[in-house]
C-alpha positions in Angstrom: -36.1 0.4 5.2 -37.7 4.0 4.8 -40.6 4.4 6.9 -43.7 5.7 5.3 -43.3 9.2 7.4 -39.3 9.3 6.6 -41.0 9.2 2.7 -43.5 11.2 2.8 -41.9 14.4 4.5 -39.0 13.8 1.8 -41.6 13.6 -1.3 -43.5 16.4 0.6 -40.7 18.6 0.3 -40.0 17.6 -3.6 -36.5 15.8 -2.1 -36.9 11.8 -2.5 -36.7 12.0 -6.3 -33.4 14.2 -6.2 -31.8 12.0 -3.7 -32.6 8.6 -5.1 -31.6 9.6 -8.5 -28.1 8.0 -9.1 -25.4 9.6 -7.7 -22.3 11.2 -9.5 -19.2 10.2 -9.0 -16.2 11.2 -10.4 -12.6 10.1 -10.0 -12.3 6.7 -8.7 -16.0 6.5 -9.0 -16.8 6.7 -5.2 -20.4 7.5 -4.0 -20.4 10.8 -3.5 -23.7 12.7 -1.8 -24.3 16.1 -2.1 -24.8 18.9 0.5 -28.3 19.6 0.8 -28.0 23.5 0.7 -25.3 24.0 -1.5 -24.9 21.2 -3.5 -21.3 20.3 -3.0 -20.4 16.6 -3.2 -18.5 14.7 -0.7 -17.4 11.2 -0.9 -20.2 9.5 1.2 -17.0 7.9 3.6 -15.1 9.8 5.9 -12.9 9.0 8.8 -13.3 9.6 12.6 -10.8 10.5 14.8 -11.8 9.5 18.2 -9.7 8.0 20.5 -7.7 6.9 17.2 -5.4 10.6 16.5 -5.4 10.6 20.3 -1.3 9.5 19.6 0.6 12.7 20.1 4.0 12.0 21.5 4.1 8.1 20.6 6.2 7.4 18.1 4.7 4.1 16.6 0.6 5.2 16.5 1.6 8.5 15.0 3.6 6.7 12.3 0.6 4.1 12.0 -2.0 7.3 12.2 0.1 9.5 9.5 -0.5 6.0 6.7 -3.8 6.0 7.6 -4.5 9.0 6.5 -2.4 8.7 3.7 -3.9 5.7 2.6 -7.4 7.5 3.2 -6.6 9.9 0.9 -5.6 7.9 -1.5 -8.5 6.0 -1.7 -10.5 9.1 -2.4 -10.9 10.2 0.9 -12.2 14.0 2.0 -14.1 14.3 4.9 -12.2 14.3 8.3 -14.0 14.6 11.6 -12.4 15.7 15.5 -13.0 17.3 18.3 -11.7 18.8 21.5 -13.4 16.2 22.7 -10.5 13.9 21.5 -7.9 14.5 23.3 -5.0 15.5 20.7 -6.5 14.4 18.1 -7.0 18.0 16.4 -3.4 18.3 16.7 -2.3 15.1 14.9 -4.9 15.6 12.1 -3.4 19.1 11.6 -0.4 18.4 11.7 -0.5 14.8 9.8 -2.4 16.7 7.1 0.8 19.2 6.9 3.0 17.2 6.6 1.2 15.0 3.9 0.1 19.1 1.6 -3.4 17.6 2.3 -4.6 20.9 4.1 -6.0 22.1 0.9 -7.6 19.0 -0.1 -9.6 17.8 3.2 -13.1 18.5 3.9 -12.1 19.3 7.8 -15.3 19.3 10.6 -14.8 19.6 14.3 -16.6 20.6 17.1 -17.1 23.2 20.4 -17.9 21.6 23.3 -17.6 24.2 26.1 -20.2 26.2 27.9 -20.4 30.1 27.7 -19.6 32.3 24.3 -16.4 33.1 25.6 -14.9 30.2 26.2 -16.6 28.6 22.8 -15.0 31.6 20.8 -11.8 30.4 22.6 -11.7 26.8 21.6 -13.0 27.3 18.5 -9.8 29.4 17.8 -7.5 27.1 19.2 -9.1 24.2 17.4 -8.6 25.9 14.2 -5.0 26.8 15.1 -4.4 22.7 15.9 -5.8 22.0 12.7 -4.0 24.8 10.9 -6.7 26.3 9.0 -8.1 29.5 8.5 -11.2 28.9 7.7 -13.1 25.5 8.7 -15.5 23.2 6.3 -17.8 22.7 9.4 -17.9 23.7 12.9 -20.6 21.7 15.0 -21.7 22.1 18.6 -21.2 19.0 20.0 -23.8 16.6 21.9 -25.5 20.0 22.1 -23.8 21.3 24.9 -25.1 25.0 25.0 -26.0 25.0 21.7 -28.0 28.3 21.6 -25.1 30.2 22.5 -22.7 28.4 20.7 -24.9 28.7 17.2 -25.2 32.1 17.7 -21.8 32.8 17.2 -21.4 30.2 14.5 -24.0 31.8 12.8 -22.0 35.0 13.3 -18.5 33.1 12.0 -20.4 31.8 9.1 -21.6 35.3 7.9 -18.1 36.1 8.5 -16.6 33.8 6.6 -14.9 31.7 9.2 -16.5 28.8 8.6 -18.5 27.3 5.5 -21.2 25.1 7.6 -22.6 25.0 10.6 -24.0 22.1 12.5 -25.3 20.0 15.8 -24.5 16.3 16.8 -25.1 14.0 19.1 -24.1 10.2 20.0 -27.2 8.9 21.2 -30.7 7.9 20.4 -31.9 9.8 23.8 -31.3 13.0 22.1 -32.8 12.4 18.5 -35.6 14.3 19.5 -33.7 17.6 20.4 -31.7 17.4 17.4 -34.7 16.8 15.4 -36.4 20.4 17.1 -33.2 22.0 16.4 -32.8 21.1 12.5 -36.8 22.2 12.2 -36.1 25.9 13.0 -34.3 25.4 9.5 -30.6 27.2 9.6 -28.7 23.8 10.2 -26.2 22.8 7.3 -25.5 19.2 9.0 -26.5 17.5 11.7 -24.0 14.0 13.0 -26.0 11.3 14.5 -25.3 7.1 15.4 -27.0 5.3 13.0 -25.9 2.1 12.2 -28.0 -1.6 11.7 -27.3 -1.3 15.8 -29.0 1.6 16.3 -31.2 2.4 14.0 -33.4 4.9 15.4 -32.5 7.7 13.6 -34.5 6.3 10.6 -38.4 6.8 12.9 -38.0 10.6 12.6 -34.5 12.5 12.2 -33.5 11.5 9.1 -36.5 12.6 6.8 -36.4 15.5 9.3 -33.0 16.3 8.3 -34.1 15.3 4.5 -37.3 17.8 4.5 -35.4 20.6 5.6 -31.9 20.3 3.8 -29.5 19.3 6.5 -26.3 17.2 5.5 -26.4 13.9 7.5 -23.1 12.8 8.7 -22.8 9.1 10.5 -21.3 8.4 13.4 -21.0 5.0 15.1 -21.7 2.9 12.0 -19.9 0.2 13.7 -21.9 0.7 17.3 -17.9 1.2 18.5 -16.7 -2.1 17.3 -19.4 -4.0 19.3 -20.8 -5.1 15.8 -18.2 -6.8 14.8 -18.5 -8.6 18.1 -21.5 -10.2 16.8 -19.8 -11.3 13.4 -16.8 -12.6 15.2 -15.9 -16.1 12.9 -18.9 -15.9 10.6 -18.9 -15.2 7.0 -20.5 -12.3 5.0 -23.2 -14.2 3.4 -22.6 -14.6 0.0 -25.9 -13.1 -1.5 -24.4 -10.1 0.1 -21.6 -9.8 -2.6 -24.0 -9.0 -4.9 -23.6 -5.5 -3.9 -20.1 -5.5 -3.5 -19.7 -6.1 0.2 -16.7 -7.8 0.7 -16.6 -7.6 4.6 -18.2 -7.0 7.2 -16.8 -3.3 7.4 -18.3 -3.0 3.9 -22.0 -4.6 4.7 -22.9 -2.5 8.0 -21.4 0.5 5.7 -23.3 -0.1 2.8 -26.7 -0.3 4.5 -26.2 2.8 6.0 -25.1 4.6 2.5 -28.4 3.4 1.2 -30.6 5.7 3.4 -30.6 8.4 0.8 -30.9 10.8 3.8 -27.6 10.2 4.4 -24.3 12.5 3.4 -21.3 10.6 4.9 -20.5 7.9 7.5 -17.2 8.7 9.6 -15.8 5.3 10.7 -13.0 5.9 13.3 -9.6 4.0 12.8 -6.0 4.2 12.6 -5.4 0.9 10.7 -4.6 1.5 7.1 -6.2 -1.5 5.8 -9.2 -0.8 7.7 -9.4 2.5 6.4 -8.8 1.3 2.6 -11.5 -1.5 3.4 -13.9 1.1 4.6 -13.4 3.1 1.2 -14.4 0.5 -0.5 -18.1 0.8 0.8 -18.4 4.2 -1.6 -17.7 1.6 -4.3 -20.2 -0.2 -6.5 -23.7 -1.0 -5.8 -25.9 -0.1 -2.8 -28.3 -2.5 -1.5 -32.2 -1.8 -2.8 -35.2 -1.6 -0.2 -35.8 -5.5 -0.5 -31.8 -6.2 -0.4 -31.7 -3.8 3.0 -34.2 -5.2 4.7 -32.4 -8.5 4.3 -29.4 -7.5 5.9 -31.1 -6.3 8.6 -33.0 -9.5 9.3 -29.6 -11.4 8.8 -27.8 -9.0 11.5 -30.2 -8.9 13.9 -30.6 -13.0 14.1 -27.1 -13.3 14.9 
């Protein structure tokens, strides 16, 4: 649920009624969210490419990888998120989305994570030449390693053209704070954070942060890195669930996160088709209400 601060810096800034008004959608009529400073709409699930593209060279996973994104796609599937980070995983996207003429129709972010302007300028480059694009959707310094000298030349790429967003992220509640100072200074087009009914704490400050001061909110960790469906393991999805349309488990810890109307995208990371089609189906049909969320909550945390 919304805490009172989280609503009142949103009404404060005139936001809450824009973002809880009903969403458009268009197409296959997936939830789509809007970019806070521009206003373009995404489809509010993406997929996550850590450790998942990491398949260069292996015949079978790249094969597996290449459907995945095919079926993502398919399903009404943009937004696509890597990083240096990941091994090869800018490569594989790149070269998957070649191969499948998706390059023009993906939403593509990834990430510097290098110290020094140099060496950022550097990777940056090659990152855009693994993911064969000439200009990226969004670049984003990641787990804010150097990030004042990294944003400063984002800020120059953006002016430039190079890139259409700039943002931060970070993978753990221990930094919420310094994102949180960072997004405040106000330039910030997205900020990617864990939030999930696992680790919730992005919902005590950052997100009506973020919300206040127009930055794009993309998930990552909805699923905790699989430990949550650890905790489901051979139980049900209770059936008052269905109401909103969560036919798994994928679907439930998706939807409650979709429902903070702070919240742009969630980037579940996998290489199974089915999971990915599954995931999809969260930007589908109702979202849970206030009383509906807190619910779920309860139910996940007694198990």
């Amino acid at each position: 649920m919304m805490g009172r601060r989280t609503f009142l810096e949103m009404a404060g800034a005139g936001l809450l009624g824009a973002m809880l008004m009903p969403t458009e959608s268009r197409g296959q009529g997936l939830l789509e969210r809007r970019i806070p400073r521009t206003g373009e709409a995404l489809p509010a699930v993406g997929l996550g490419t850590w450790q998942v593209f990491d398949v260069a060279g292996v015949a079978a996973e790249l094969t597996q990888a290449r459907e995945t994104l095919k079926t993502f796609a398919a399903e009404g599937g943009r937004v696509i998120d890597s990083s240096p980070m990941y091994g090869a995983s800018e490569t594989v996207t790149g070269q998957l989305a070649a191969e499948l003429g998706l390059l023009d129709k993906l939403f593509v972010a990834t990430k510097v994570w290098t110290s020094g302007k140099q060496a950022g300028i550097r990777q940056m480059e090659d990152s855009m030449r693994k993911l064969r694009v000439k200009r990226l959707d969004l670049m984003q310094v990641h787990n804010l390693v150097d990030v004042e000298t990294q944003l400063a030349t984002l800020r120059d790429w953006k002016a430039a053209g190079r890139i259409r967003y700039l943002g931060i992220t970070h993978y753990h509640a221990g930094a919420h704070a310094e994102l949180e100072r960072w997004i405040r200074k106000g330039d910030i087009d997205s900020v990617q954070v864990n939030y999930s009914l696992a680790e919730p704490e992005a919902e005590r400050s950052l997100l009506g942060a973020a919300a206040a001061n127009g930055t794009a909110v993309i998930v990552n960790r909805p699923f905790a890195e699989g430990a949550m469906f650890g905790r489901v393991k051979g139980k049900a999805v209770p059936d008052w669930a269905k109401e909103v349309g969560c036919e798994s488990w994928a679907q439930f810890f998706l939807k409650w996160i979709l429902a903070h109307p702070a919240v742009t995208c969630a980037i579940p990371a996998t290489r199974n088709p089915r999971h990915a089609a599954d995931n999809m189906g969260a930007a589908a049909g109702a979202l849970p209400d206030a009383a509906m969320r807190r619910r779920m909550a309860e139910h996940f945390n007694s198990l």
